[in-house]
PDB file as gemmi writes it, atoms N, CA and C in Angstrom:
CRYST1    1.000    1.000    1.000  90.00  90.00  90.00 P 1                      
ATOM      1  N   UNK A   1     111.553 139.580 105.734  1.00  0.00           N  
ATOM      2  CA  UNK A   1     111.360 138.962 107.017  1.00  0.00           C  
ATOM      3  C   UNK A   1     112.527 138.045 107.327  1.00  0.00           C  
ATOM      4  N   UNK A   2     113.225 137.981 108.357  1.00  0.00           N  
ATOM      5  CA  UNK A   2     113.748 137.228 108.830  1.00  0.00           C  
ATOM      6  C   UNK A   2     113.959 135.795 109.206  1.00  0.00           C  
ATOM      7  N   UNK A   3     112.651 135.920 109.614  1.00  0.00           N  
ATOM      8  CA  UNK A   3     112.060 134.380 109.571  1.00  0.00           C  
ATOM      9  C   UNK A   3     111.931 133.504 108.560  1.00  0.00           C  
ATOM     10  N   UNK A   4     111.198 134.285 107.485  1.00  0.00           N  
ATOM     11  CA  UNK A   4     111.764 133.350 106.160  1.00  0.00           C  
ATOM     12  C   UNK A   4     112.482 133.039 105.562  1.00  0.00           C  
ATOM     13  N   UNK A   5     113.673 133.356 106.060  1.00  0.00           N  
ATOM     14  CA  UNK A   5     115.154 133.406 104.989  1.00  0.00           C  
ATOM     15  C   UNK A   5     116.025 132.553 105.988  1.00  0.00           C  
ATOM     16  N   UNK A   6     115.317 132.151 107.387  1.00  0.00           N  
ATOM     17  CA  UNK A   6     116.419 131.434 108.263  1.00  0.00           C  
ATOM     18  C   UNK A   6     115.819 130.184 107.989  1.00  0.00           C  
ATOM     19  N   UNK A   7     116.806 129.019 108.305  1.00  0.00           N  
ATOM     20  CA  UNK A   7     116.583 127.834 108.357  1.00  0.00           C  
ATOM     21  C   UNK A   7     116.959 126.946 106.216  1.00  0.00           C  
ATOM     22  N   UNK A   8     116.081 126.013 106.075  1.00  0.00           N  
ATOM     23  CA  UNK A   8     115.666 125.407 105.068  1.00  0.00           C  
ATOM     24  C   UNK A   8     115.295 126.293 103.733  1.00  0.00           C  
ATOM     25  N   UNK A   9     116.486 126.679 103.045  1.00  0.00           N  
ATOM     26  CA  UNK A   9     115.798 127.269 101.613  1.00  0.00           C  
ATOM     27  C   UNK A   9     115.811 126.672 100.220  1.00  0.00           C  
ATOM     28  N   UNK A  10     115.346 125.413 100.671  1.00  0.00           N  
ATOM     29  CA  UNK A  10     115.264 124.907  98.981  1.00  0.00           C  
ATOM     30  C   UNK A  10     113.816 125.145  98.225  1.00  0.00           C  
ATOM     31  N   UNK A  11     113.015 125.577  98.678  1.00  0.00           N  
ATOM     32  CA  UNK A  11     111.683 126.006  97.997  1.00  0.00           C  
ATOM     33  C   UNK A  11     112.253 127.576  97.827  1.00  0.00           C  
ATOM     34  N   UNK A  12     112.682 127.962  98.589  1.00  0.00           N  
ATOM     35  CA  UNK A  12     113.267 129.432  97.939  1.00  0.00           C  
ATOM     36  C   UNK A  12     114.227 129.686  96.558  1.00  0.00           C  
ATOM     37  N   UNK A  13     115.068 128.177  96.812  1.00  0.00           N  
ATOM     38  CA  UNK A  13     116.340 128.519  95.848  1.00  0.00           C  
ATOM     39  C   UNK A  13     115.214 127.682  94.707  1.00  0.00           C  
ATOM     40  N   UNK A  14     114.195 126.976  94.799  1.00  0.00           N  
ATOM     41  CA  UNK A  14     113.588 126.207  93.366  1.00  0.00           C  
ATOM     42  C   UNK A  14     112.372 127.267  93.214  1.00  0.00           C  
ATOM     43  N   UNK A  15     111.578 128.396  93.951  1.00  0.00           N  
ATOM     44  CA  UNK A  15     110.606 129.427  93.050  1.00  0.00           C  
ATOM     45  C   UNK A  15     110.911 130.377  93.525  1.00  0.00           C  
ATOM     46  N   UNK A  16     111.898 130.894  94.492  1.00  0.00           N  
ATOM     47  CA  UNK A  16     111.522 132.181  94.461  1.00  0.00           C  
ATOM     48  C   UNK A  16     110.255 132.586  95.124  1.00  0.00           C  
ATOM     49  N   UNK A  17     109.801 134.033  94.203  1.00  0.00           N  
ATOM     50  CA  UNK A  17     109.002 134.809  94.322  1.00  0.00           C  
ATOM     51  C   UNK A  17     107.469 133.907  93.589  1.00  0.00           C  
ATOM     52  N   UNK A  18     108.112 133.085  92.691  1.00  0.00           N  
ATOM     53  CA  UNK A  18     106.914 132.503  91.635  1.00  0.00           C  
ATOM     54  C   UNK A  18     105.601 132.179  92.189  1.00  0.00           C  
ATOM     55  N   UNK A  19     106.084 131.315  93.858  1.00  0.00           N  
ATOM     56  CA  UNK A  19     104.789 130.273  94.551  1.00  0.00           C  
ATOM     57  C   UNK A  19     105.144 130.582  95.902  1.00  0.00           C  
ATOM     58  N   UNK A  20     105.580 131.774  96.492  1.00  0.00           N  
ATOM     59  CA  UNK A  20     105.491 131.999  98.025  1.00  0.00           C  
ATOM     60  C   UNK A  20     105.043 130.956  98.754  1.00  0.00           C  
ATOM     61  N   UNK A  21     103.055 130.689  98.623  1.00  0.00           N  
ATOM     62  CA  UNK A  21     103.039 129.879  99.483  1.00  0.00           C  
ATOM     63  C   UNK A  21     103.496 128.443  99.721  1.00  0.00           C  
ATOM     64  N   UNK A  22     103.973 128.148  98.394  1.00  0.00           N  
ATOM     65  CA  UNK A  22     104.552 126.403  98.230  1.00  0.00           C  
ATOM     66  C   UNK A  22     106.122 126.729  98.931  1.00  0.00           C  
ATOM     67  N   UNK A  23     106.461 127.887  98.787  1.00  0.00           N  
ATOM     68  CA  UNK A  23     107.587 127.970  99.239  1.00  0.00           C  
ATOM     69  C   UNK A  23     107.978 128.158 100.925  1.00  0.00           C  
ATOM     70  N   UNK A  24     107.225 128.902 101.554  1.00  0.00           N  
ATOM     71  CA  UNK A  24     106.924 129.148 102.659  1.00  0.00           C  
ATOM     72  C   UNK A  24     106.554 127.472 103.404  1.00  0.00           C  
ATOM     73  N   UNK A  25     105.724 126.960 102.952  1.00  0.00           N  
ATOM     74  CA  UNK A  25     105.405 125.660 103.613  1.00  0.00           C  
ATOM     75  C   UNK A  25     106.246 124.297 103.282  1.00  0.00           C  
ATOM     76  N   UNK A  26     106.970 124.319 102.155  1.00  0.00           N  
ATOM     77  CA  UNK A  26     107.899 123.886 101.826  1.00  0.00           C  
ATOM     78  C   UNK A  26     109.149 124.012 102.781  1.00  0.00           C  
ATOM     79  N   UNK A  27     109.848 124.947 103.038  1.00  0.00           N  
ATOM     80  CA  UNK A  27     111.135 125.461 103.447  1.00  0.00           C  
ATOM     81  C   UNK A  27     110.622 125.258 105.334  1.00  0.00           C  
ATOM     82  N   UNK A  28     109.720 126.779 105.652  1.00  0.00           N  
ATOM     83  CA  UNK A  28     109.524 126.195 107.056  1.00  0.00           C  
ATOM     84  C   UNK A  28     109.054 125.839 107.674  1.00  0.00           C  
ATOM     85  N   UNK A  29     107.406 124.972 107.233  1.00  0.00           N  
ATOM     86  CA  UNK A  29     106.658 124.076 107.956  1.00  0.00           C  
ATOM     87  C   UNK A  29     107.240 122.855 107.846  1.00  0.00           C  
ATOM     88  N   UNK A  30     107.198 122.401 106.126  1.00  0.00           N  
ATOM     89  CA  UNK A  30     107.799 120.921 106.142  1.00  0.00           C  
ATOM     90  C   UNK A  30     109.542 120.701 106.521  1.00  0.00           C  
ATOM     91  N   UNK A  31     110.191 121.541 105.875  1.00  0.00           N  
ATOM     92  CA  UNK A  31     111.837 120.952 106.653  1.00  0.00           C  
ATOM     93  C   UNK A  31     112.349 121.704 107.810  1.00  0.00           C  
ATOM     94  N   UNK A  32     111.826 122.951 107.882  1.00  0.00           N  
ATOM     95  CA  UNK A  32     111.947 123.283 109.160  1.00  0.00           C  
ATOM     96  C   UNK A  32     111.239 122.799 110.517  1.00  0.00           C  
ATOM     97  N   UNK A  33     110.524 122.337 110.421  1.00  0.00           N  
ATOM     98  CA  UNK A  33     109.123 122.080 111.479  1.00  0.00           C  
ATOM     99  C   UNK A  33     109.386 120.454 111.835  1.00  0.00           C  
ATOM    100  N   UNK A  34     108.570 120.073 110.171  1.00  0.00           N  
ATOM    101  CA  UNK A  34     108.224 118.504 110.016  1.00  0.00           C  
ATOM    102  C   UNK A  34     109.489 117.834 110.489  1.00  0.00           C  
ATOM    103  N   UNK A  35     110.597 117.931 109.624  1.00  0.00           N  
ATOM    104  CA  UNK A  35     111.835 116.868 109.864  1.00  0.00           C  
ATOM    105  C   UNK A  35     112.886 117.287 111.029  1.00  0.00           C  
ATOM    106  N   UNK A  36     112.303 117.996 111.687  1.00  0.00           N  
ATOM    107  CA  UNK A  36     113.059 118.100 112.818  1.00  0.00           C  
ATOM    108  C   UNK A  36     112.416 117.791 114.357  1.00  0.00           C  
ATOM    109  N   UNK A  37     111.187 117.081 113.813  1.00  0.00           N  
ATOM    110  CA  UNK A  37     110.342 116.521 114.872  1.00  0.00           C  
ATOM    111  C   UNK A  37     111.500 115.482 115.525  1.00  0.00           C  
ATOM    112  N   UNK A  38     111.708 115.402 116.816  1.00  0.00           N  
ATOM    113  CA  UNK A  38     112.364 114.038 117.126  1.00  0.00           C  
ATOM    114  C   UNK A  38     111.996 112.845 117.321  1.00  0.00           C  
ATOM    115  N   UNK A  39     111.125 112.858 117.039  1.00  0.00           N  
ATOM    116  CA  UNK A  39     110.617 111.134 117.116  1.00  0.00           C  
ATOM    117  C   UNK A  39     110.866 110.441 115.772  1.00  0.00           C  
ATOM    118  N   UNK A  40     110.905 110.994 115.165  1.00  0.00           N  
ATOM    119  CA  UNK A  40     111.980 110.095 113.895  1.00  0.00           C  
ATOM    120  C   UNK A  40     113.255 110.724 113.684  1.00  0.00           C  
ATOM    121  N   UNK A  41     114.356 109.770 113.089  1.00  0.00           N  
ATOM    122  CA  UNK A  41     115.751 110.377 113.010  1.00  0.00           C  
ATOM    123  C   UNK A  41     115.364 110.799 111.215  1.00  0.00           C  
ATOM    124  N   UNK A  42     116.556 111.630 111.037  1.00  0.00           N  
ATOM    125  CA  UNK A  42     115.902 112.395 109.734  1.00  0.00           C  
ATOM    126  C   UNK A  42     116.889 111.025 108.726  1.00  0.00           C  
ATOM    127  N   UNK A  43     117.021 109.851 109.582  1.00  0.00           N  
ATOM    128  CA  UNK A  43     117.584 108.561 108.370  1.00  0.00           C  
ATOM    129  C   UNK A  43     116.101 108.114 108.313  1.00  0.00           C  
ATOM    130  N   UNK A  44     115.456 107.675 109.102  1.00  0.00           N  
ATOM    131  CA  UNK A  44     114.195 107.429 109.384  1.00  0.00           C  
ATOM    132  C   UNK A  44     113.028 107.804 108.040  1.00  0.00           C  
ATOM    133  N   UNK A  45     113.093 109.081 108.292  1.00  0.00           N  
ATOM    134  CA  UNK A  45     112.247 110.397 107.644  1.00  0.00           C  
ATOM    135  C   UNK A  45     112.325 110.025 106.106  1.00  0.00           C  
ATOM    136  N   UNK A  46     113.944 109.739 105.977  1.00  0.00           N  
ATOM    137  CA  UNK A  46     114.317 109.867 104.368  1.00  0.00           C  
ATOM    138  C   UNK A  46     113.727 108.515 104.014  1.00  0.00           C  
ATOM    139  N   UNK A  47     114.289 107.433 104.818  1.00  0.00           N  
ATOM    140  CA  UNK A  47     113.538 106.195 104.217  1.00  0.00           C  
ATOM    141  C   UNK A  47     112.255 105.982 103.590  1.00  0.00           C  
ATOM    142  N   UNK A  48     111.316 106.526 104.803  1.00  0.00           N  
ATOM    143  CA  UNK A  48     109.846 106.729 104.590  1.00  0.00           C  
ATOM    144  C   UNK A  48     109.639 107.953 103.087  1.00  0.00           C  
ATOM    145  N   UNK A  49     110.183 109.031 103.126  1.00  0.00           N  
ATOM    146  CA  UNK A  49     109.977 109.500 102.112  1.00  0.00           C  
ATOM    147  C   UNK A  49     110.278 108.595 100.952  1.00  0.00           C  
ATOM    148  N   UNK A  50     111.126 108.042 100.846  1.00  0.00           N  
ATOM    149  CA  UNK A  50     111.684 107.708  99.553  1.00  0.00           C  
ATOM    150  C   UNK A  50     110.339 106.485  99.021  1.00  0.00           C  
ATOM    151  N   UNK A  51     110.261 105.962  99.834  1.00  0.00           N  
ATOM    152  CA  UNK A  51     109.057 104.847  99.765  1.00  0.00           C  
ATOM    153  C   UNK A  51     107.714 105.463  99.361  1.00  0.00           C  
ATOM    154  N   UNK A  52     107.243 106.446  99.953  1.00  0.00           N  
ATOM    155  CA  UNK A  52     106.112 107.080  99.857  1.00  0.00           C  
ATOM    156  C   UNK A  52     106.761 107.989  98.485  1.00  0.00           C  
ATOM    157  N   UNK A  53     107.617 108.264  97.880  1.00  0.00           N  
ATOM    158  CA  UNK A  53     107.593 108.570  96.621  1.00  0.00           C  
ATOM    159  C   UNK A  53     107.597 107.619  95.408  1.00  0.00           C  
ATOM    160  N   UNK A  54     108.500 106.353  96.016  1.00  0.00           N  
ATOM    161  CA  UNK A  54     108.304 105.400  94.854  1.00  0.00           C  
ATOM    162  C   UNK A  54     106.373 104.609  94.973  1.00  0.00           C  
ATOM    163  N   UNK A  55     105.826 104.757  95.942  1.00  0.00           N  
ATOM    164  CA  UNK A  55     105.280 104.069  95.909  1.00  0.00           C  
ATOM    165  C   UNK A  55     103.631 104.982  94.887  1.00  0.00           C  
ATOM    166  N   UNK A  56     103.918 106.474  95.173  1.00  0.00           N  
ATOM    167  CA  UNK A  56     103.058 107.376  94.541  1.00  0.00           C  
ATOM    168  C   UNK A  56     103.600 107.743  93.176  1.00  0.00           C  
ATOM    169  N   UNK A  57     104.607 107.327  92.749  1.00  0.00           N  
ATOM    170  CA  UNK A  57     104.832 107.026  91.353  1.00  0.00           C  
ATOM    171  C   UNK A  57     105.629 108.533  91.351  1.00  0.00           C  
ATOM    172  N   UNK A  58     106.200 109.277  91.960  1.00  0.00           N  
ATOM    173  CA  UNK A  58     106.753 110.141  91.784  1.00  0.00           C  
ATOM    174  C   UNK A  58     108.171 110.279  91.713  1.00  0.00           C  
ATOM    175  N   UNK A  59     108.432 109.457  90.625  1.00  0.00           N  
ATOM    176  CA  UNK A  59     110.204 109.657  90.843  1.00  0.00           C  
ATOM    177  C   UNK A  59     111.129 110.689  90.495  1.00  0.00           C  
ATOM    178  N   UNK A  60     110.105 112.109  89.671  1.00  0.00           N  
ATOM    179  CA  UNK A  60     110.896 113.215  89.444  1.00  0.00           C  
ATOM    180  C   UNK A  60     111.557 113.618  90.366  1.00  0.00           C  
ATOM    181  N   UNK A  61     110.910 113.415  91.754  1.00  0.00           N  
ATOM    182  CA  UNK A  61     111.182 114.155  93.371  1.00  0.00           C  
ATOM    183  C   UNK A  61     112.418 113.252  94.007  1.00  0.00           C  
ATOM    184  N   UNK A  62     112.737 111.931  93.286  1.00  0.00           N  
ATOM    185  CA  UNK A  62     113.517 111.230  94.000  1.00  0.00           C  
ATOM    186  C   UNK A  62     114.774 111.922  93.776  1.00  0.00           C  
ATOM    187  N   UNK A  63     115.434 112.445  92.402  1.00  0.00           N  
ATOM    188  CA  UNK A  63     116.754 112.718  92.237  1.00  0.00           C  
ATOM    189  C   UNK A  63     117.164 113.559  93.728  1.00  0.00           C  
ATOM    190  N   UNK A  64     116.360 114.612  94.002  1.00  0.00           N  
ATOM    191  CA  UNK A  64     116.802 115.159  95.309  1.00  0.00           C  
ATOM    192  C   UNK A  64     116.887 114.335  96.457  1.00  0.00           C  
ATOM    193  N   UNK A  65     115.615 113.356  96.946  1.00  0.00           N  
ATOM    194  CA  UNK A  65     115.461 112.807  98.309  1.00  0.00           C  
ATOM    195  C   UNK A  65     116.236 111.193  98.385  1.00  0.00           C  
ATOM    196  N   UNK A  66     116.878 111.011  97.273  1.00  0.00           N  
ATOM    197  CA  UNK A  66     118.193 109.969  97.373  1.00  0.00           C  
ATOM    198  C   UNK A  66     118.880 110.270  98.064  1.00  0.00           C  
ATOM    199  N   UNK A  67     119.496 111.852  97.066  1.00  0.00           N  
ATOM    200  CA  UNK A  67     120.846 111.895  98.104  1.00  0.00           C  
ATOM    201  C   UNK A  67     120.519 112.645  99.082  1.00  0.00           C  
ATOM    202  N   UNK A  68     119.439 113.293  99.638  1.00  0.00           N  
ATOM    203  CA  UNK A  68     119.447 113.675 100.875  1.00  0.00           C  
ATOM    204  C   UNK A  68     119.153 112.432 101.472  1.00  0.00           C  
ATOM    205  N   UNK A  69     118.599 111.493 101.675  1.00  0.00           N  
ATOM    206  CA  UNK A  69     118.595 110.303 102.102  1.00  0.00           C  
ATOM    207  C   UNK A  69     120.196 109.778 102.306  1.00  0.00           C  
ATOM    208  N   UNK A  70     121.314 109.680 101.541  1.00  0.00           N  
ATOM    209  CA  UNK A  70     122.294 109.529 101.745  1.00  0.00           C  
ATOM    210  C   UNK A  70     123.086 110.157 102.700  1.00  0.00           C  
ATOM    211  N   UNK A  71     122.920 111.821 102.436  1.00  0.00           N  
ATOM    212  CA  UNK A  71     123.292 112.909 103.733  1.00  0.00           C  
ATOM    213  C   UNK A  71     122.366 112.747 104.926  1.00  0.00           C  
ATOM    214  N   UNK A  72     121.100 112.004 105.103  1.00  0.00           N  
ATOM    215  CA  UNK A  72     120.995 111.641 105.913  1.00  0.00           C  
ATOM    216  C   UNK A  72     120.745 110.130 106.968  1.00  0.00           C  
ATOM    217  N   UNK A  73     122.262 109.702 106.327  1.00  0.00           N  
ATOM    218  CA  UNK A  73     123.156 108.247 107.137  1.00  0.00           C  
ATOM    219  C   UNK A  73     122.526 106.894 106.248  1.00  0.00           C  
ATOM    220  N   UNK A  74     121.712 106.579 105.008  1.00  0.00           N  
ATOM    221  CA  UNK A  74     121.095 105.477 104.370  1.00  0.00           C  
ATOM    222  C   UNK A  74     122.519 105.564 103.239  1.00  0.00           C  
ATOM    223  N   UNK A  75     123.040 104.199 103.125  1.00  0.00           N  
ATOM    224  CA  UNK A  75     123.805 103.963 101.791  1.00  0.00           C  
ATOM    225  C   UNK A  75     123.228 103.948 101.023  1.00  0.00           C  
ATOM    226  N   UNK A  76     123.816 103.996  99.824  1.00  0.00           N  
ATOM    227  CA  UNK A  76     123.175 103.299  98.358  1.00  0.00           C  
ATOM    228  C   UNK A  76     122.811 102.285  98.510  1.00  0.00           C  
ATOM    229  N   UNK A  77     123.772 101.167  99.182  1.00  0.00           N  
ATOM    230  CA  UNK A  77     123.269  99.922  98.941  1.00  0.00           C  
ATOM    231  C   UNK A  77     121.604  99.238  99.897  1.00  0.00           C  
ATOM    232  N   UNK A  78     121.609 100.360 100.735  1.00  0.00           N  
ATOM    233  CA  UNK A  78     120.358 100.077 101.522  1.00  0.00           C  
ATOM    234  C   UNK A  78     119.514 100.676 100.531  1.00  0.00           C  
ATOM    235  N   UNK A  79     119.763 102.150  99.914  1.00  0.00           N  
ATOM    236  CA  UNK A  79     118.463 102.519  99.316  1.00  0.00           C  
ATOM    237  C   UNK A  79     118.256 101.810  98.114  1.00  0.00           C  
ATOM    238  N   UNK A  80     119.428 101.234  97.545  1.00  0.00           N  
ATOM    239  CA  UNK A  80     119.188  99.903  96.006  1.00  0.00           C  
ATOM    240  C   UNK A  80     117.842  98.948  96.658  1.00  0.00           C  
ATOM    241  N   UNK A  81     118.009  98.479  97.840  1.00  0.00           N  
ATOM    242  CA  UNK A  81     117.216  97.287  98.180  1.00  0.00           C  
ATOM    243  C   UNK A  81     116.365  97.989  98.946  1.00  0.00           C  
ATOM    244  N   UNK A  82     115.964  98.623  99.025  1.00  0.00           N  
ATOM    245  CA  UNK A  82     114.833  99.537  99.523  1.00  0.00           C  
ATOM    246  C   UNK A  82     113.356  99.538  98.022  1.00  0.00           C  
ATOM    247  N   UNK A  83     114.212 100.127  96.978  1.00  0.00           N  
ATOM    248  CA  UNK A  83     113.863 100.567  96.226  1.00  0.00           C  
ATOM    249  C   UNK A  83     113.055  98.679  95.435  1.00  0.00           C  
ATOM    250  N   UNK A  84     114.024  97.845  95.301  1.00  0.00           N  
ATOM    251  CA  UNK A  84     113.977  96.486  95.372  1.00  0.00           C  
ATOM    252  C   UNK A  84     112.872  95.746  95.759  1.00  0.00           C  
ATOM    253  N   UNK A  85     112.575  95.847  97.226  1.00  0.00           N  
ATOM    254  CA  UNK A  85     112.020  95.687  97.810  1.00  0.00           C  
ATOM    255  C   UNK A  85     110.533  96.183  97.126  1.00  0.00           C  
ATOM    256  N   UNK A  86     110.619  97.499  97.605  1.00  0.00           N  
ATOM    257  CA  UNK A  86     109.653  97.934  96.968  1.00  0.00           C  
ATOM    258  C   UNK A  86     108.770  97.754  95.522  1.00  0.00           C  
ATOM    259  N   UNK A  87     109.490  96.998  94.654  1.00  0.00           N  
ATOM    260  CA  UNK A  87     109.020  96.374  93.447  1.00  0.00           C  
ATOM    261  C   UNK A  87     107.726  95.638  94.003  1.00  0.00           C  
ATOM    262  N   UNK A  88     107.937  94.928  94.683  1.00  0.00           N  
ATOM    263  CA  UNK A  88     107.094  94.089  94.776  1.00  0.00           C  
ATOM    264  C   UNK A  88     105.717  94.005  95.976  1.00  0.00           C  
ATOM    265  N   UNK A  89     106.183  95.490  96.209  1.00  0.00           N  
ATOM    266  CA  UNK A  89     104.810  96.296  96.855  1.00  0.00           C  
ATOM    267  C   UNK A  89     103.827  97.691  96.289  1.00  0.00           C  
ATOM    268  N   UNK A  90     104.385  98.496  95.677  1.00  0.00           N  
ATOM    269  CA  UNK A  90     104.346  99.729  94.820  1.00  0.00           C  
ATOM    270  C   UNK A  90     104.641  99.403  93.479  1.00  0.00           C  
ATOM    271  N   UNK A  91     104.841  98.352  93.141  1.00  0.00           N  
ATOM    272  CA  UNK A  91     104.661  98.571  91.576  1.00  0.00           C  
ATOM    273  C   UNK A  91     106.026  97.984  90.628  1.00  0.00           C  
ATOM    274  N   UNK A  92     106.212  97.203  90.127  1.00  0.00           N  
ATOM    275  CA  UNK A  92     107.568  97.023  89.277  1.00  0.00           C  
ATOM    276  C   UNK A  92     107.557  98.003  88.540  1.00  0.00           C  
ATOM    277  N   UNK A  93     106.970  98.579  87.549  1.00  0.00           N  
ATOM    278  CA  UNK A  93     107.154  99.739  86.512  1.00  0.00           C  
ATOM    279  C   UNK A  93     107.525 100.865  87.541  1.00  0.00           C  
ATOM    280  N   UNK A  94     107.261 101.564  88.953  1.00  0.00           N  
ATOM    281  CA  UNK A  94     107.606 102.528  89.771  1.00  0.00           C  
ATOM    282  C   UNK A  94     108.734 102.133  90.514  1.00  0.00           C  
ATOM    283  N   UNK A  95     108.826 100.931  90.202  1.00  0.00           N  
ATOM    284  CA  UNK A  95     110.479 100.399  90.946  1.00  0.00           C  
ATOM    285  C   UNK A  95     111.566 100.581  89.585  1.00  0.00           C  
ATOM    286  N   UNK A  96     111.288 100.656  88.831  1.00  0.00           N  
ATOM    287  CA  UNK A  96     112.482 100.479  87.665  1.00  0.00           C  
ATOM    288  C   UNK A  96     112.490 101.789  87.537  1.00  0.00           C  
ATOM    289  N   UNK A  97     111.383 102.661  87.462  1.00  0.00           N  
ATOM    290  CA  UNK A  97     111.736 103.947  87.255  1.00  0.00           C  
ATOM    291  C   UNK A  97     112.178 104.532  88.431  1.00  0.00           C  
ATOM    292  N   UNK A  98     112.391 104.238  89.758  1.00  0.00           N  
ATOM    293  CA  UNK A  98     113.239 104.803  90.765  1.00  0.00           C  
ATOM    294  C   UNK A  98     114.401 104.286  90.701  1.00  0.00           C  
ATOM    295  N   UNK A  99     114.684 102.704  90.007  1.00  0.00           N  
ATOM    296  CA  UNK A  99     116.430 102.303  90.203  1.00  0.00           C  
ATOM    297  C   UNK A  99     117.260 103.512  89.251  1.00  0.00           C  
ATOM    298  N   UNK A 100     116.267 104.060  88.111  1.00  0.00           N  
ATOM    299  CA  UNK A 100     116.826 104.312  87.030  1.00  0.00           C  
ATOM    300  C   UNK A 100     117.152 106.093  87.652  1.00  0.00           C  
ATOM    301  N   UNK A 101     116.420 106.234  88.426  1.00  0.00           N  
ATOM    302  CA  UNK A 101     116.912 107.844  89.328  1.00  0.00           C  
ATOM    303  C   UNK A 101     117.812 107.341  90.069  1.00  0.00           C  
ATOM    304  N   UNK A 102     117.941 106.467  90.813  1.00  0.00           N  
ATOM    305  CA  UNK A 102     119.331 105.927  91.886  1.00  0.00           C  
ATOM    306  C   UNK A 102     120.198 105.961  91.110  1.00  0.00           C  
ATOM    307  N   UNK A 103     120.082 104.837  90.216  1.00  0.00           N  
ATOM    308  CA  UNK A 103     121.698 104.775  89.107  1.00  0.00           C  
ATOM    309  C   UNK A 103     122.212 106.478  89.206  1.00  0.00           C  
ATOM    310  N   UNK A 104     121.298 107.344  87.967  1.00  0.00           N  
ATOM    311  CA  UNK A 104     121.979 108.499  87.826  1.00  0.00           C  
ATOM    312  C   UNK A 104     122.461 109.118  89.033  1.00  0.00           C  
ATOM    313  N   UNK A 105     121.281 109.268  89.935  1.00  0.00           N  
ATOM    314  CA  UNK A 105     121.917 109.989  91.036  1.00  0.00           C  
ATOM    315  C   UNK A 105     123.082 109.571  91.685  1.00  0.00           C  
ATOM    316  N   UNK A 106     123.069 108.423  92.128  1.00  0.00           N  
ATOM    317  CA  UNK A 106     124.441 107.598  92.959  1.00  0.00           C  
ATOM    318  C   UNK A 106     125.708 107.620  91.718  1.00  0.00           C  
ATOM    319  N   UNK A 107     125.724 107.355  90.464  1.00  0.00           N  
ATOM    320  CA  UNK A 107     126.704 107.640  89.322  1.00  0.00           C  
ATOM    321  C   UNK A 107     127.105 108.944  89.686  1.00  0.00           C  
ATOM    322  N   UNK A 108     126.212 109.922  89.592  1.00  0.00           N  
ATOM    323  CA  UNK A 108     126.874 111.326  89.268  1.00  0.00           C  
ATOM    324  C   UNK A 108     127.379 111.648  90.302  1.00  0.00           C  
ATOM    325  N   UNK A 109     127.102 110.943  91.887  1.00  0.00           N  
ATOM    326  CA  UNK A 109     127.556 111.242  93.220  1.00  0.00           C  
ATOM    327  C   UNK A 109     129.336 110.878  93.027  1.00  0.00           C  
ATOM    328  N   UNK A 110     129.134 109.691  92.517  1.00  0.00           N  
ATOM    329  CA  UNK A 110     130.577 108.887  92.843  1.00  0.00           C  
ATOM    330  C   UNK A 110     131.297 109.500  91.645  1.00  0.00           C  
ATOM    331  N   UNK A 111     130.881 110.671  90.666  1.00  0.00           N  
ATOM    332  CA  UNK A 111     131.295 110.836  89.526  1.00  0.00           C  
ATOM    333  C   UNK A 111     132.353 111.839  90.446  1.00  0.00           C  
ATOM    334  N   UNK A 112     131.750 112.684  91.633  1.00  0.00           N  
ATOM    335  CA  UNK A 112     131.837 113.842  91.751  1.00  0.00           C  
ATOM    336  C   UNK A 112     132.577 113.751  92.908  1.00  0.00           C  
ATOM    337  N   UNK A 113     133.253 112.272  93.453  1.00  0.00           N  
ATOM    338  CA  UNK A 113     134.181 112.170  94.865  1.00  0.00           C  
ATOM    339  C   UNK A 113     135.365 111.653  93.907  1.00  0.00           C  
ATOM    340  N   UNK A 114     135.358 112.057  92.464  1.00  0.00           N  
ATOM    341  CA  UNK A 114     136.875 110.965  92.261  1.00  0.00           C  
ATOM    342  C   UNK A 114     137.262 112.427  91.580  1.00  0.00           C  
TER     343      UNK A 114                                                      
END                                                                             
């Protein structure tokens, strides 16, 4: 199909064939659909995600939605104090374990512009 292969394929390029439907709603309900709603800017979008991941304790998901958060217009230094911030609403133990995904992620970023 056509339709599924246009737009957003990162649920495609992470299962494949494995989880169709996680993939399908993944790729073009949520980033095709969801983040291209205009009433939030997709800097907006990323912020809120990133929060609603540190704050659900999910920081496996952050290594990706950092730096798309970055590709979409948030510095490091906003998402450091984002994340900061967030200590002291979501959790210090879910804040240290998201600085500790920023570090790597933002390290291996700046590893990879020199």
């Amino acid at each position: 199909m056509t339709d599924e292969t246009a737009g957003w394929t990162g649920g495609q390029r992470a299962f494949g064939d494995f989880a169709p439907g996680l993939v399908h709603y993944t790729d073009r309900v949520l980033f095709d659909e969801v983040w291209e709603r205009p009433e939030l800017s997709k800097r907006d979008r990323s912020l809120i995600t990133v929060a609603a991941l540190i704050a659900g304790g999910n920081a496996e998901q952050l290594t990706f939605h950092l730096d798309y958060a970055r590709k979409n217009g948030l510095t490091e230094e906003q998402l450091i104090e984002a994340i900061t911030h967030l200590a002291f609403y979501a959790g210090w133990p879910r804040a240290m374990s998201a600085m500790t995904v920023a570090k790597n992620v933002f390290t291996a970023c700046s590893g990879q512009e020199n």
